[in-house]
C-alpha positions, 0 to 999 in steps of 0.5 A, spaced: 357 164 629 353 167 624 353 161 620 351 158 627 346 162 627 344 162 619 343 154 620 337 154 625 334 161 621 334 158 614 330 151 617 325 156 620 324 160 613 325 153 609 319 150 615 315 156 614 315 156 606 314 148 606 311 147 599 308 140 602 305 145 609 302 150 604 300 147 597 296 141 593 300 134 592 305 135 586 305 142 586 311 147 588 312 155 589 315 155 582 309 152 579 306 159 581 312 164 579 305 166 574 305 168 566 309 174 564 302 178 562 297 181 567 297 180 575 300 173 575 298 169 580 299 172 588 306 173 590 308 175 597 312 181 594 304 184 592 303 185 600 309 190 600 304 195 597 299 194 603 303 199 607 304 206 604 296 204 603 295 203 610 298 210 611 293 213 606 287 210 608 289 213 616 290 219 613 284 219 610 281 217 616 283 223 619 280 227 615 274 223 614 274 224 622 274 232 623 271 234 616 265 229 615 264 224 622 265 231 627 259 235 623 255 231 622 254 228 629 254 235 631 248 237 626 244 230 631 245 234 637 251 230 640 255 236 644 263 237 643 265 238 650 267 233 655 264 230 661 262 234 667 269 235 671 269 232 678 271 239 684 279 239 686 280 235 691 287 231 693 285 226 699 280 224 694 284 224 687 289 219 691 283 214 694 281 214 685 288 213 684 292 209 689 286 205 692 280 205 689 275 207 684 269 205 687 269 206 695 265 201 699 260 204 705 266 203 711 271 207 706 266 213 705 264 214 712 272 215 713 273 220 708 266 223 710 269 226 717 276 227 715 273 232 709 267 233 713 262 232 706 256 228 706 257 221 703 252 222 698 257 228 696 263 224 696 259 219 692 258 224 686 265 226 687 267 218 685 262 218 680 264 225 676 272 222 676 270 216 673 265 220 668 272 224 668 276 219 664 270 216 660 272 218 652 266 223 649 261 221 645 263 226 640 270 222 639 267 215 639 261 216 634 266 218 630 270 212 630 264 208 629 263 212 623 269 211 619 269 204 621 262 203 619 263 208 612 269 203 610 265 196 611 260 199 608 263 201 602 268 195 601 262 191 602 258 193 596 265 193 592 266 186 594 258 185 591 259 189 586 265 184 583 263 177 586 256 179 582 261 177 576 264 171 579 263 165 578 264 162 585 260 166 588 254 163 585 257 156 585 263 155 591 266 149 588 269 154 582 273 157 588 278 150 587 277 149 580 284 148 577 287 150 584 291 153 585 293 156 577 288 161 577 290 168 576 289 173 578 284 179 576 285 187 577 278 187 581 280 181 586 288 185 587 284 191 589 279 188 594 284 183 598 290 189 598 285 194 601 282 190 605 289 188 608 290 195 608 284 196 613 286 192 618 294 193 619 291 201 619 287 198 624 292 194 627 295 202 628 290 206 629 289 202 635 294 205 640 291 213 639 284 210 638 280 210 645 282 205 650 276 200 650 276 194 655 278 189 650 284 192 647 288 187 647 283 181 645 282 186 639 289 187 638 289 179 637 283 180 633 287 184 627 293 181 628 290 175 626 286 177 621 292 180 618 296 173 618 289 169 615 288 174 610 295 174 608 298 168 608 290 166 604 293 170 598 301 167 598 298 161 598 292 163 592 285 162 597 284 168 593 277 167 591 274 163 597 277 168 601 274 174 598 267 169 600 269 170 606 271 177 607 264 180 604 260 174 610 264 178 614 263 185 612 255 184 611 254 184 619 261 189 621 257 194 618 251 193 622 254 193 628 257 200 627 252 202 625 246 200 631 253 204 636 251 210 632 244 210 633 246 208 641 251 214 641 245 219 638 239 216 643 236 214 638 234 208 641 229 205 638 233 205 631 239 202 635 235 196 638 232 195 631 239 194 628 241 190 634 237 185 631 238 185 625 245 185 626 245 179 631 240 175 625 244 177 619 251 174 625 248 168 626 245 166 620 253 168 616 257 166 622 253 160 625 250 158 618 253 159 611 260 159 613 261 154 618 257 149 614 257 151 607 264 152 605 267 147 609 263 142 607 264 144 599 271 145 601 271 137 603 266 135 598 271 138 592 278 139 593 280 137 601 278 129 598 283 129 592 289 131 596 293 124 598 297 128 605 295 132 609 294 139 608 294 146 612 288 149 610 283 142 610 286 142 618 284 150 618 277 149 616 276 143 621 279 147 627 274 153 624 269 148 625 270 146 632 272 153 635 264 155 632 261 148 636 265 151 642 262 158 641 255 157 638 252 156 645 256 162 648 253 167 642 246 169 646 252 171 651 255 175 647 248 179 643 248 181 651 254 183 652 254 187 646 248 190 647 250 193 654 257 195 653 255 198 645 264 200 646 265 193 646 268 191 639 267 183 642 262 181 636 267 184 631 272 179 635 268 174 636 266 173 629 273 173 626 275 167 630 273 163 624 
């Protein structure tokens, strides 16, 4: 029975790995097995280092939270203390509960006699109890600002080390001599921890506040893991690292219009809002969908005789952003009415 079963395991491992799914013409992972000194080139073993990593980074995180974020919201005034508590009152916790959250005018005449409260007083009750289980402003700033300190910071790394790239000046370097190029310090280090980032994350997300779109956002990292992955086990590495720092220059400013919202800074949060809808079109609608997939096909999609997985990847990117171009005003509105959402940062790794 386990040789039965290892039969259709191994075709599934053998499909997975297909030398012909995930690399040029001519090539085979033995080609790729690397030099003996330095990096090498990427091997899916270097991907086992993302998990102690990852336990580091929400570890520091933690601290990050409680010593530096916690303050510095409470030196801006943003209070640490709940939402006001709504009066003890079984008949109306069970309506909450088992019925609804938001009872109509014939359902508050009814619970108005049978409690002899007013409506107005029964509908301050329900608006305290939904207040009740909204997460505090306190918890949600600091979040927003360890997400928006890391993207901040991994931005700057990532100009910092593609300033002295030559494919960041000239994109068609990203597939000269694809896929033999090795692999550099700076370029481990920056792939490795953003990989890191998103399965602490992927984590984090089961003790963070619990948002509307917390399975959309799951979905989100779960698929950011897989493309950032399986980019650097097949050596995407460099027109990868392109496309992480498009990504991170708007992350950033998302988090940080939340945190101006969080302070009532209105003003500074509409600023920023702008900006980041302008800087989110321009590299989302702009840059990533037209410049890379055209130099993509212009200088090394053309040169392979049979299909190839990421030429296909990068044509359905290329679609889904024709689907989702009219919807992004949409999208700006919403963000900007539910500053909680993460729907943006979803919405722009779907590329």
């Amino acid at each position: 029975m386990a040789t039965a079963a290892q039969g259709p395991l191994s075709l599934l491992w053998g499909w997975l790995w297909s030398e012909r799914f995930w690399l040029p013409e001519n090539v085979s992972w033995a080609d790729l097995e690397g030099p003996a000194d330095g990096y090498g080139y990427p091997r899916g073993r270097h991907i086992l280092s993302v998990f102690p990593l990852a336990a580091g980074i929400f570890f520091v995180r933690l601290l990050f939270e409680r010593f530096i974020a916690k303050p510095c919201a409470l030196c801006i005034g943003i209070e640490d203390s709940g939402p006001y508590q709504a009066q003890p009152n079984a008949i109306l916790e069970k309506v909450f509960i088992s019925i609804t959250k938001y009872p109509d005018k014939k359902r508050l005449e009814g619970l108005s006699k049978q409690l002899d409260w007013n409506v107005r007083k029964i509908q301050c009750w329900f608006r305290h109890r939904r207040n009740q289980d909204k997460p505090p402003t306190l918890t949600k700033f600091c979040e927003s600002m360890w997400r928006f300190t890391f993207y901040l910071c991994i931005f700057c790394y990532g100009i910092r080390f593609l300033w002295s790239s030559p494919w960041f000046w000239d994109i068609r370097q990203c597939w000269h001599n694809y896929p033999f190029q090795p692999l550099s310090s700076g370029l481990y280090h920056y792939y490795i921890m953003e990989l890191a980032f998103y399965w602490s994350l992927m984590f984090s997300q089961f003790t963070d506040i619990k948002r509307k779109d917390f399975l959309i956002m799951f979905v989100h990292h779960l698929v950011t893991i897989g493309l950032i992955s399986f980019s650097y086990i097949n050596n995407m590495v460099r027109v990868g690292t392109l496309i992480m720092c498009l990504h991170d220059v708007s992350d950033f400013l998302l988090e940080a219009a939340k945190l101006a919202n969080y302070a009532k800074y209105q003003r500074l949060c509409d600023t920023l809002f702008v900006i980041f809808s302008a800087v989110f079109m321009v590299t989302r609608l702009g840059i990533y969908p037209f410049c890379f997939s055209v130099l993509f096909y212009s200088t090394f999609a053309n040169r392979t005789q049979e299909p190839y997985c990421p030429a296909f990847t990068l044509a359905c990117a290329d679609l889904l952003w024709t689907l989702i171009g009219p919807l992004l005003p949409q999208t700006v509105f919403l963000a900007r009415s539910d500053p909680d959402s993460e729907y943006p940062a979803w919405l722009a790794s779907q590329d």
